[in-house]
C-alpha positions as CSV (number, residue, x, y, z in Angstrom):
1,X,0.0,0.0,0.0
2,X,2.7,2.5,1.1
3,X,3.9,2.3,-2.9
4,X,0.7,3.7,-4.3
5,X,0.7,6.2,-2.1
6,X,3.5,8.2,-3.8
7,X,2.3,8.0,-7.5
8,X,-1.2,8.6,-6.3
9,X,-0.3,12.1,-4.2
10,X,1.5,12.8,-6.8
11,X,-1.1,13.0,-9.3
12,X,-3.5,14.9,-7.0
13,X,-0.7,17.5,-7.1
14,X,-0.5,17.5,-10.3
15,X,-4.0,18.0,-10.6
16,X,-4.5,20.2,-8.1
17,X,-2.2,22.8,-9.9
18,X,-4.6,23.3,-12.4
19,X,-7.0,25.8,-11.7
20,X,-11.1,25.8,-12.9
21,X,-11.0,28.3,-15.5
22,X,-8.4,26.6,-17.8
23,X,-10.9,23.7,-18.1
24,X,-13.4,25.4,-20.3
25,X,-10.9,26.2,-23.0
26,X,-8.2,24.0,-24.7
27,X,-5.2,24.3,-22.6
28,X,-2.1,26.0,-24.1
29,X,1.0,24.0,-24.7
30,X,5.0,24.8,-23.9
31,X,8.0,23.3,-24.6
32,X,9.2,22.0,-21.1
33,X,12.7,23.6,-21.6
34,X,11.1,27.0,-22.2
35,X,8.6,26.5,-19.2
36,X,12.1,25.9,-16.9
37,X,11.0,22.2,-16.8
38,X,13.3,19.0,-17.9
39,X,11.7,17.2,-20.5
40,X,14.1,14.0,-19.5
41,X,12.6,14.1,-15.7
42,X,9.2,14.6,-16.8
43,X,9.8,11.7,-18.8
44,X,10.8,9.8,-16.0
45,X,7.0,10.2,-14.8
46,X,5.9,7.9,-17.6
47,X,8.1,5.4,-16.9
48,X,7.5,5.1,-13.1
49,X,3.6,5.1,-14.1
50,X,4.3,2.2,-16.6
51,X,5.9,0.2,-14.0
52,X,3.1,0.5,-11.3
53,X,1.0,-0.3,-13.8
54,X,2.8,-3.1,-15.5
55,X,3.5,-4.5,-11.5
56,X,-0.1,-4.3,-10.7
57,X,0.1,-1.4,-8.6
58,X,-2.4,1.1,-10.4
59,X,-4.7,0.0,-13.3
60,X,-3.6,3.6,-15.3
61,X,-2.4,7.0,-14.5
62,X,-4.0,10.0,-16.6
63,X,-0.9,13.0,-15.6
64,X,-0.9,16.4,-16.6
65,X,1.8,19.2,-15.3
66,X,1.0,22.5,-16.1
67,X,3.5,25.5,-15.7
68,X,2.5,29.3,-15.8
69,X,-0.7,27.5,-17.4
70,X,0.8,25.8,-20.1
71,X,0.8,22.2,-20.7
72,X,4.4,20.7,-20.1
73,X,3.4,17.2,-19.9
74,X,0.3,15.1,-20.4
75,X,0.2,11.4,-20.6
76,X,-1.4,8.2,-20.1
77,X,-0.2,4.7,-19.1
78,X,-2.3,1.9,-18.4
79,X,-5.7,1.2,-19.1
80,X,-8.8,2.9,-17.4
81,X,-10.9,-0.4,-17.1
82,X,-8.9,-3.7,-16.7
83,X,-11.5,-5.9,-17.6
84,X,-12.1,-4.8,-21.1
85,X,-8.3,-3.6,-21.8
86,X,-9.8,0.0,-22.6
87,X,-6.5,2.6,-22.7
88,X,-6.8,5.1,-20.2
89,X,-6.9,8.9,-22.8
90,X,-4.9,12.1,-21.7
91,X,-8.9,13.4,-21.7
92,X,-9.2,11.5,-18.2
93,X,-6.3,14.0,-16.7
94,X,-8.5,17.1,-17.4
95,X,-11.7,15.2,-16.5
96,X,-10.2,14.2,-12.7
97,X,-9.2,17.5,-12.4
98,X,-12.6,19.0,-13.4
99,X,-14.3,16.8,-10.4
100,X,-11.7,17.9,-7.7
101,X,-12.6,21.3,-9.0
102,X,-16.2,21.0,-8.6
C-alpha cells in the first residue's frame, strides 16, 4: 500500500495545480525547456507510471503538469478499465481535475 501512495499524491498534485477556468478552453501547450521544466525528468513520470502499472500497482495514470498555465506534460499509461483492456486517454487527466474542482 505504502507504494501507491506516492504515485497517487503525486497526481493529485498535479491535478491540483490546475485551476477551474483553464478547463473550459483548450489548454495552451509549452515546450518543457522554455517553461524551466526538464523534459528527460518529466519523462521519468511515464516510466514510473508504466511500471506501477505493469507490476499491478495502479490499473492507469491519466498525468498532466502545467506551468505558468501551459501544458508541459500530459500522458497516459495503463488502461482505465482492466477488464475490457480500454487505454486510459490524456482526456481523463482534465476530467479528474474537473471533479476535484467542482
Amino acid at each position: 500500500m505504502r507504494s501507491i501512495r506516492k504515485p497517487l499524491a503525486l497526481s493529485a498534485l498535479v491535478m491540483l495545480l490546475a485551476s477551474a477556468p483553464l478547463l473550459a478552453q483548450e489548454l495552451p501547450r509549452a515546450v518543457p525547456e522554455a517553461a524551466g521544466m526538464s523534459s528527460e525528468r518529466l519523462d521519468r513520470l511515464t516510466a514510473t507510471f508504466e511500471k506501477y502499472v505493469a507490476d499491478g500497482q495502479l490499473a492507469g495514470a491519466p498525468t498532466i503538469v502545467l506551468r505558468d498555465g501551459n501544458v508541459v506534460y500530459d500522458e497516459a499509461v495503463g488502461y482505465r478499465d482492466l477488464e475490457s483492456r480500454a487505454p486510459m486517454s490524456t482526456d481523463a487527466s482534465r476530467a479528474g481535475m474537473h471533479s476535484m474542482m467542482h
